[in-house]
C-alpha positions as a printed NumPy array, in Angstrom:
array([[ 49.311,  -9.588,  90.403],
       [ 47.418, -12.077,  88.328],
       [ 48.568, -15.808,  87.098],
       [ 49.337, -13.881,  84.042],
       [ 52.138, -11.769,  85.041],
       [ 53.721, -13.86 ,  87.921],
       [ 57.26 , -13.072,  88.706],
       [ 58.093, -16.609,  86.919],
       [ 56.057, -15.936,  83.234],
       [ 57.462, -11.891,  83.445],
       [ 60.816, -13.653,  83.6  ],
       [ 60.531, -15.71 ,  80.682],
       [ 59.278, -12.816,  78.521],
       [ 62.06 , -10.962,  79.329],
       [ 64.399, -13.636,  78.767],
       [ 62.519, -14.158,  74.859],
       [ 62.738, -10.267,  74.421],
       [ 66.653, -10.709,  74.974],
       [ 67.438, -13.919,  73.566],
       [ 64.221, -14.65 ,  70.945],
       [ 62.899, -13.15 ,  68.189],
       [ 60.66 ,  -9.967,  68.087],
       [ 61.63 ,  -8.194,  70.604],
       [ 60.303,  -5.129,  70.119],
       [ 57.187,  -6.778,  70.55 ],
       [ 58.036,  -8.6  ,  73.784],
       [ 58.98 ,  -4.835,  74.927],
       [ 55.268,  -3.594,  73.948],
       [ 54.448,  -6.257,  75.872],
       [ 55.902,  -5.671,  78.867],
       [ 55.308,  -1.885,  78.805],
       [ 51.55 ,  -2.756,  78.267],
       [ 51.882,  -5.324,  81.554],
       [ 53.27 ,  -2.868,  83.166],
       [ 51.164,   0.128,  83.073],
       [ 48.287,  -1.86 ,  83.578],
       [ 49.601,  -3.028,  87.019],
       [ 50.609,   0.808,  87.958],
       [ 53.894,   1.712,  86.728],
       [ 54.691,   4.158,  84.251],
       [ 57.881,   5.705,  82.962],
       [ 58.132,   9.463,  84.049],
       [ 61.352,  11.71 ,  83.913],
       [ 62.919,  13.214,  86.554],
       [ 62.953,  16.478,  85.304],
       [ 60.072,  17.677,  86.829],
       [ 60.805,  16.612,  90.298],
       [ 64.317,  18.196,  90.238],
       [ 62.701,  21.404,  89.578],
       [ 60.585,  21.589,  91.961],
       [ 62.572,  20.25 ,  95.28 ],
       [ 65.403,  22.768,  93.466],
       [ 62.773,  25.732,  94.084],
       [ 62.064,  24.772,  97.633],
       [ 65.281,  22.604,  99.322],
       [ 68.588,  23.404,  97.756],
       [ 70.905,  20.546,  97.415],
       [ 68.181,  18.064,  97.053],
       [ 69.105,  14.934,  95.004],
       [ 67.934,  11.276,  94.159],
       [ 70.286,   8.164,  93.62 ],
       [ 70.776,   6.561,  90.254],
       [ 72.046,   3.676,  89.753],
       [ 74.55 ,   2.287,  86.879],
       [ 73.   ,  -1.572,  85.398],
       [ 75.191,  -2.677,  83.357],
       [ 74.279,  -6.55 ,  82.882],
       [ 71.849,  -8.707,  84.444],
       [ 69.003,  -5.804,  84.18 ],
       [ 66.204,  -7.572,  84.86 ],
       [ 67.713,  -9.717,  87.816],
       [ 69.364,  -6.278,  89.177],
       [ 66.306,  -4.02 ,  88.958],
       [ 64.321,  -6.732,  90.813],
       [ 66.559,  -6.608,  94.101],
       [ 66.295,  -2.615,  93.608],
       [ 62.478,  -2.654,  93.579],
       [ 62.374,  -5.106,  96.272],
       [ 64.948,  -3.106,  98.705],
       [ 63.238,   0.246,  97.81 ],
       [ 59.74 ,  -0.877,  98.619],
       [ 61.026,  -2.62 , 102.   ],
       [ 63.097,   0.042, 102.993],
       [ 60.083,   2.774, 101.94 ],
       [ 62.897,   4.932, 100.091],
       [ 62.058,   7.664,  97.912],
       [ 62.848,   7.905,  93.967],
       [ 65.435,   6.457,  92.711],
       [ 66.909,   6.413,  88.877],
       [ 68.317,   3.587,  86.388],
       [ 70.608,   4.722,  84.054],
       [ 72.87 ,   3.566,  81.377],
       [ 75.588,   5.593,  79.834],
       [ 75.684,   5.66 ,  75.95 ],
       [ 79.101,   3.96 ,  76.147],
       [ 77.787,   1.235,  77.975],
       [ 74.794,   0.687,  75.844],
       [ 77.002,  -0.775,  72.964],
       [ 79.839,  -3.008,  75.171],
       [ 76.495,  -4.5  ,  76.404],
       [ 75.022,  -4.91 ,  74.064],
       [ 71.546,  -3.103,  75.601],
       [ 69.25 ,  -1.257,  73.107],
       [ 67.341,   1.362,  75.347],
       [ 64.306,  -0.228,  74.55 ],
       [ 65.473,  -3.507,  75.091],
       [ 67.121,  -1.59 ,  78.843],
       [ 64.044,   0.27 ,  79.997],
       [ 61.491,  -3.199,  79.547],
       [ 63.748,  -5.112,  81.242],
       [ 64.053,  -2.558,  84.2  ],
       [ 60.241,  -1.843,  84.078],
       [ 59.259,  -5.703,  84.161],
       [ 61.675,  -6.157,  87.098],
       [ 59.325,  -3.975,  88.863],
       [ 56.393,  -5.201,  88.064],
       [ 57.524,  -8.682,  88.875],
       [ 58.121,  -7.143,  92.345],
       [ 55.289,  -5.677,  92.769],
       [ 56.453,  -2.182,  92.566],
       [ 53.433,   0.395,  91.516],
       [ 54.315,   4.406,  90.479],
       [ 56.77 ,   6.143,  88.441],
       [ 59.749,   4.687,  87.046],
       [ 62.545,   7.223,  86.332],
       [ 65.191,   5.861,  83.597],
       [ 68.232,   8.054,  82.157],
       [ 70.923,   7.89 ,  79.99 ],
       [ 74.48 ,   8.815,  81.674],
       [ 76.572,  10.833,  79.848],
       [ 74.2  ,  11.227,  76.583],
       [ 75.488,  14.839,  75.672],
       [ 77.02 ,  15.78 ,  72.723],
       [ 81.022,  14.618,  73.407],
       [ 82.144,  18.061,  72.503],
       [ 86.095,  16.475,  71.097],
       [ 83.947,  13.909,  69.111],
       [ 81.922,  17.268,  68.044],
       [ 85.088,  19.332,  67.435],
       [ 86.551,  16.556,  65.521],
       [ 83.482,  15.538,  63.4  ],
       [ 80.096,  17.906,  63.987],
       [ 77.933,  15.83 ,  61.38 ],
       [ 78.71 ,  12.203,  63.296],
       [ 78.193,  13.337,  66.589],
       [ 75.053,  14.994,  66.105],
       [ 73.88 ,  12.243,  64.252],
       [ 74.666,   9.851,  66.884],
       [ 72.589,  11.664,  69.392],
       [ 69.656,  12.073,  66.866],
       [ 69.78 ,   8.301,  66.002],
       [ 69.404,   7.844,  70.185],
       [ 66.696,  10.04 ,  70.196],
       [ 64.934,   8.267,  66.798],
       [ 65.726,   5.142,  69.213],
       [ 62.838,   6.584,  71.547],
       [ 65.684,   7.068,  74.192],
       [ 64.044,  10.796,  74.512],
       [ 60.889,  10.501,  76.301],
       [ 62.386,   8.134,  78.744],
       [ 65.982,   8.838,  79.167],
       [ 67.24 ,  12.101,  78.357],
       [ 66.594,  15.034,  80.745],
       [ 67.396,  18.487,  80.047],
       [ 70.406,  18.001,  82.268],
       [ 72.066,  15.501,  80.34 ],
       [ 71.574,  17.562,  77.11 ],
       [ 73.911,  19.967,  77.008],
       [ 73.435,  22.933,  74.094],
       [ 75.707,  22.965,  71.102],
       [ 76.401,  26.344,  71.784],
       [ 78.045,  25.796,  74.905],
       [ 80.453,  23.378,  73.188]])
């Protein structure tokens, strides 16, 4: 890792994407740190199907950060790599997104720079816990419901967040 993204100055950006101005910026930023030292954000998706097809009952961990993201995701990173575990997922449920006042972009930089200021190189699997449509919310009001889920997605919580797990059909409601 160079002088330029030590642990120390990753820290601070994070802490002036939270606190500062700009922080959609400071999240570019750290996404753009990131993938140039080897970490990416990937969904899970893909991985799921494929152990699915060949081990049944295959899973991977996630793990609920609810405060202290950056702090938290760095003693994740760190335990993972010395423990050589496999995958793992962060996620966030849409409840606790507003009580904590986490945007998902503001969620998924601090998670990726915690990696990166350990060190951490490969995919970095994020989701959103309990993103579905909330079929009494639907029943009760369609329009605001599907709306809310929409303004997620125009959020850019799909590419990172929402597998096809966690979205389940409006027909099924």
């Amino acid at each position: 890792m160079s002088p330029a993204t030590s642990p120390e100055q990753i820290r601070a950006l994070v802490r002036d994407m939270v606190f500062g101005t700009d922080a959609k910026a400071k999240q570019a930023q750290i996404r753009e740190m990131a993938y140039a030292n080897g970490l990416f954000f990937a969904s899970i998706q893909n991985l799921y199907d494929a152990m699915g097809k060949k081990y049944g009952g295959f899973t991977v961990p996630a793990v609920n950060v609810r405060g202290f993201t950056f702090d938290f995701a760095r003693a994740v990173f760190r335990s993972a790599m010395k423990n050589k575990v496999g995958p793992f997922v962060f996620e966030i449920a849409r409840s606790e997104m507003g009580y904590t006042k986490q945007t998902p972009g503001e969620f998924a930089a601090a998670i990726i720079a915690g990696g990166l200021a350990e060190g951490y190189k490969g995919p970095v699997f994020i989701q959103c816990d309990h993103c579905q449509v909330n079929s009494k919310n639907y029943s009760e009001n369609p329009e605001k419901e599907t709306t809310a889920i929409k303004n997620l997605i125009k959020k850019r919580l799909m590419p990172v967040f929402i597998t096809s797990i966690s979205m389940l059909p409006l027909w099924l409601i």
